[in-house]
N, C-alpha and C positions, 0 to 999 in steps of 0.2 A: 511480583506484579508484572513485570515487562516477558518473561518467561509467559505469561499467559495474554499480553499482546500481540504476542511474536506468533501463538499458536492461531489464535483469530484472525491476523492478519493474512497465517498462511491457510486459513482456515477458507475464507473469503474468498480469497485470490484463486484457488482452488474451484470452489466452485461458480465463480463468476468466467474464469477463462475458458474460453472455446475458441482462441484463437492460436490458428498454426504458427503466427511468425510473433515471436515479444516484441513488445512493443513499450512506451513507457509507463504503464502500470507496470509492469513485468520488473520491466529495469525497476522500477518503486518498491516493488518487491524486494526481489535481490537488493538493493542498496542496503534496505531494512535488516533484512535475515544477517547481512556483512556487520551491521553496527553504522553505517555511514547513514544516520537520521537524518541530516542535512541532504543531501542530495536524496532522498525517500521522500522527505517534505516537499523540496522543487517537483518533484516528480509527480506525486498523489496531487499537490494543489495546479498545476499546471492538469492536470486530466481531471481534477475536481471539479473544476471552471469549464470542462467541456463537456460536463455532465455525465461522465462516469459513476455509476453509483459503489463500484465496488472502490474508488481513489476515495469520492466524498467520505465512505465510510471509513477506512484507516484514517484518511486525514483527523476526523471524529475522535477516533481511536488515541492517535496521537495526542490532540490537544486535549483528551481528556486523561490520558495517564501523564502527561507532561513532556 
């Protein structure tokens, strides 16, 4: 199950980014793909709150695989 969050997550992030420099969904990414869910969570919900829709969606992601 987390093997097929990992791929949506990276699935998303993919195609939501069009930006040249990373920024903190990026780092929210990367944190995720590493295994550090905690700092992926600060990350996704800090850009969730500012209306990111590809962060609100992993954050989703998250709290609905656990």
């Amino acid at each position: 199950m987390r093997a097929m969050l990992k791929v949506v997550i990276v699935a998303v992030s993919l195609a939501t980014s069009g930006q040249a420099v990373a920024g903190p969904f990026q780092d929210g990414n990367n944190a995720f793909a590493r295994g550090d869910l905690e700092t992926a969570y600060k990350l996704f919900r800090s850009e969730a709150e500012r209306g990111h829709a590809g962060a609100q969606f992993n954050l989703g992601l998250m709290y609905n695989f656990g």
